[in-house]
C-alpha positions in Angstrom: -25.0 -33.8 32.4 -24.3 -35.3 36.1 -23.7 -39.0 33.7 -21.0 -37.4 32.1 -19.7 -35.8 35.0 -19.9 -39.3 36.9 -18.3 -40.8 33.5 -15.3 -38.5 33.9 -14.9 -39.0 37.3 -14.8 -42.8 37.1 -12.3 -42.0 33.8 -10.1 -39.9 36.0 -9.9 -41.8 38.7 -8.7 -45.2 37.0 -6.0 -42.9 35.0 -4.9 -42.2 38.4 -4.8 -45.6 39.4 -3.2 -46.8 36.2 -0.5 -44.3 36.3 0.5 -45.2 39.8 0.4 -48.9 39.0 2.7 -48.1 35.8 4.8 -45.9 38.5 5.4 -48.8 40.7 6.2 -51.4 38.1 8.8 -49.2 36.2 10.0 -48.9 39.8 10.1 -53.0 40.3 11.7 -53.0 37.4 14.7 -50.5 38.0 15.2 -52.3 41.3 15.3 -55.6 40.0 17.7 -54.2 37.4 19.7 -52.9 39.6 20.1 -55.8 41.7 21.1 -57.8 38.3 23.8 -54.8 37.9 25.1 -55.7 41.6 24.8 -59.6 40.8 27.0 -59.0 37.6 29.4 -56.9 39.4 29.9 -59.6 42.0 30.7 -62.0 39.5 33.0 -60.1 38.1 34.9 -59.4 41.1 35.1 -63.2 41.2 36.6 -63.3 38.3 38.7 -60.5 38.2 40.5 -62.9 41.6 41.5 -65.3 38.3 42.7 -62.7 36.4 39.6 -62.1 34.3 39.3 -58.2 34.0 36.6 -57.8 30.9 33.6 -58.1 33.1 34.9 -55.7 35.4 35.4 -53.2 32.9 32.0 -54.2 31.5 30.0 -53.0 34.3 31.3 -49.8 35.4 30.7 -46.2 34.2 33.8 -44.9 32.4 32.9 -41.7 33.2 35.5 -39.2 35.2 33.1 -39.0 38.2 33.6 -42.9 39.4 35.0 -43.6 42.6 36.9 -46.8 44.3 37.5 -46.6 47.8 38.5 -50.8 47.7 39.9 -52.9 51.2 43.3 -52.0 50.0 42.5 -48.5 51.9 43.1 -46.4 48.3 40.9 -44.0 46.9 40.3 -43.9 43.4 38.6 -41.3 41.3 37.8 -41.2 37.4 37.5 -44.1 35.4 41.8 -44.3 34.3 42.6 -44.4 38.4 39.7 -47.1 38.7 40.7 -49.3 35.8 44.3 -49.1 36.9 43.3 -50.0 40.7 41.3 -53.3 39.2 44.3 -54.6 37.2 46.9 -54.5 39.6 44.4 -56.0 41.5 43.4 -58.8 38.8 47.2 -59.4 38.9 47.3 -60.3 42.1 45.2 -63.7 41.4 43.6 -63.9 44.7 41.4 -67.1 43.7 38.7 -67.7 46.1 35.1 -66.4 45.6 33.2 -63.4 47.4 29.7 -62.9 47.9 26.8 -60.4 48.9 24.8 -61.0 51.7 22.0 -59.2 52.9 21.8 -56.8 50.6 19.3 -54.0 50.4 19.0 -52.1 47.0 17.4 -48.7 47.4 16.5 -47.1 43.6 15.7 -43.3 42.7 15.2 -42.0 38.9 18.7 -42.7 37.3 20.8 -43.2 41.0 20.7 -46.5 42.9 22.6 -47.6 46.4 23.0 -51.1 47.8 23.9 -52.3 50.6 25.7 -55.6 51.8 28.1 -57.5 53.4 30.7 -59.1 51.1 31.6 -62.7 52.6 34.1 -65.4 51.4 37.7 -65.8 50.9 40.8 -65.1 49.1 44.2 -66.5 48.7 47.3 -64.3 49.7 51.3 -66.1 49.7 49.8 -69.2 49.9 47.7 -68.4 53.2 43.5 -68.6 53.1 42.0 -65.2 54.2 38.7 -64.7 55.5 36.6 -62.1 53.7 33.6 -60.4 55.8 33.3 -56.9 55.3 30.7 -53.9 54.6 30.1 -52.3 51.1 28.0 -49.6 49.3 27.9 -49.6 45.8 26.1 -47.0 43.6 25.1 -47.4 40.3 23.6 -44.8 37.7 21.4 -45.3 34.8 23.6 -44.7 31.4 21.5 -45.2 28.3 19.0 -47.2 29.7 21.4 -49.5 31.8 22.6 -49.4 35.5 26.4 -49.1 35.3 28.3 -49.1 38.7 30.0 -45.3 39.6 31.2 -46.2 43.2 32.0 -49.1 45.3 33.3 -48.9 48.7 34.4 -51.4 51.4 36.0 -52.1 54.4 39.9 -52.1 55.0 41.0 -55.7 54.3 44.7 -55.7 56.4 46.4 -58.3 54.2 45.8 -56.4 51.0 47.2 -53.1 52.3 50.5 -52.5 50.5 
């Protein structure tokens, strides 16, 4: 009888440690998601300054909960305010290239944050600007990918209208 009890024990204990290790790679694996979500979105910020809007459109929720609180200093809420914010702003045809820097991608069940500084540059009547500001972006799981819901930045003074 004390075998079997031992035998359970040791079978208990290594489900323990097998669950926790399964845990903490389905964890690895929403974070590194999630940081591929961010990675997309940034490139398709960079393209939405040429005019491309599909891979904007591709990587947020369309859901009526969405928020955009962009340098231009607006606030946008729902997907129709959000999608009409990006293509005024994909008309603009800022050129130029932003980047994240630093960023730090904290994941819970279906709700992920990150944190960075967006760096680069844009082109506004003809004049080089200097992009360096903060931004938190959020993301939430929708059928089994991370699609952005909110993205907010510093005030950028030569886009405000």
């Amino acid at each position: 009888m004390r075998r079997a009890t031992r035998w359970w024990w040791i079978v208990l204990q290594l489900a323990v440690i097998l669950s926790i290790a399964g845990g903490v790679s389905a964890a690895d694996d929403d974070r590194k998601a999630v940081g591929e979500a961010a990675a997309r979105f940034y490139g398709a910020l960079n393209q939405m300054f040429t005019g491309e809007l599909a891979p904007m459109i591709a990587v947020w929720s369309h859901a009526k909960d969405v928020v955009y609180m962009g340098p231009a200093g607006d606030v946008q809420i729902g997907w129709d305010q959000v999608l009409t914010s990006w293509k005024a702003q994909a008309a603009m045809k800022l050129g130029g290239k932003v980047q994240a820097e630093g960023m730090r991608i904290t994941v819970g069940r279906d709700l992920a944050v990150t944190h960075n500084v967006e760096t680069g540059e844009n082109t506004k009547d003809g004049q080089l600007q200097k992009v360096s500001i903060r931004a938190t972006n959020v993301f939430r799981k929708e059928k089994g990918q991370w699609k952005m819901i909110g993205h907010h930045t510093d005030l950028l003074p030569y886009l405000k209208p």
